[in-house]
C-alpha positions, -999 to 999 in steps of 0.1 A, spaced: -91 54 -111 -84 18 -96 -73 15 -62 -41 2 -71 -32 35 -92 -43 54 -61 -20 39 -39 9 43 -64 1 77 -72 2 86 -32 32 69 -24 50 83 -52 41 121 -44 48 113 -7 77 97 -11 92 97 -45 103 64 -41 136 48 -59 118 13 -61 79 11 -61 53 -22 -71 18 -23 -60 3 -57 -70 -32 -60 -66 -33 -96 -51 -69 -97 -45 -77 -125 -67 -56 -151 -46 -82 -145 -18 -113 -151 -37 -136 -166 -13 -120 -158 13 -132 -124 44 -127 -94 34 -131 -104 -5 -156 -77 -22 -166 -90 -58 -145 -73 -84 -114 -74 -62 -93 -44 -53 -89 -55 -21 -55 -71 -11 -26 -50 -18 11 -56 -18 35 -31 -20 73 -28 -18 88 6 -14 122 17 -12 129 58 -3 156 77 19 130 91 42 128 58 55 162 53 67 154 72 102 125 58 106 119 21 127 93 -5 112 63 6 131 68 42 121 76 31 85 43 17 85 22 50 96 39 71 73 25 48 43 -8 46 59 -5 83 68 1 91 30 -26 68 20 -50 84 37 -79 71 61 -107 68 32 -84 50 12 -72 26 41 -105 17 46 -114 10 13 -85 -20 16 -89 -51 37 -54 -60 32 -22 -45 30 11 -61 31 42 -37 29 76 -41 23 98 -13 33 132 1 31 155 26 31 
């Protein structure tokens, strides 16, 4: 299973999200740190779900992290998220 279909599977069971995209946007950083051959390395994901709405950015961002797991986090040099509520 790709690392992008990981990530989406995660956040979906932790979340359910109403609005979810994971874009594997490893490609645009070819030759560039942190690029492994083959990619699956830069992530960008926008997700909207109600268990954000209590939640400030910082803790936003550990939840996601938190769902993704540490193994999975460090499989990924990048990760840009765009959350809401």
């Amino acid at each position: 299973m790709s690392r992008r279909q990981q990530i989406e599977d995660r956040l979906r069971d932790a979340f359910a999200p109403e609005r979810l995209e994971v874009v594997d946007d490893s490609e645009s950083h070819r030759g560039h740190s942190g690029y492994p051959e083959g990619g699956e390395s830069h992530f960008n994901v926008a997700i909207r779900a109600p268990q954000f709405k209590e939640m400030n950015r910082l803790a936003r961002h550990r939840a996601i992290h938190a769902a993704l797991g540490p193994q999975l986090m460090a499989e990924i040099h990048a990760l840009a998220i765009d959350v809401s509520a």
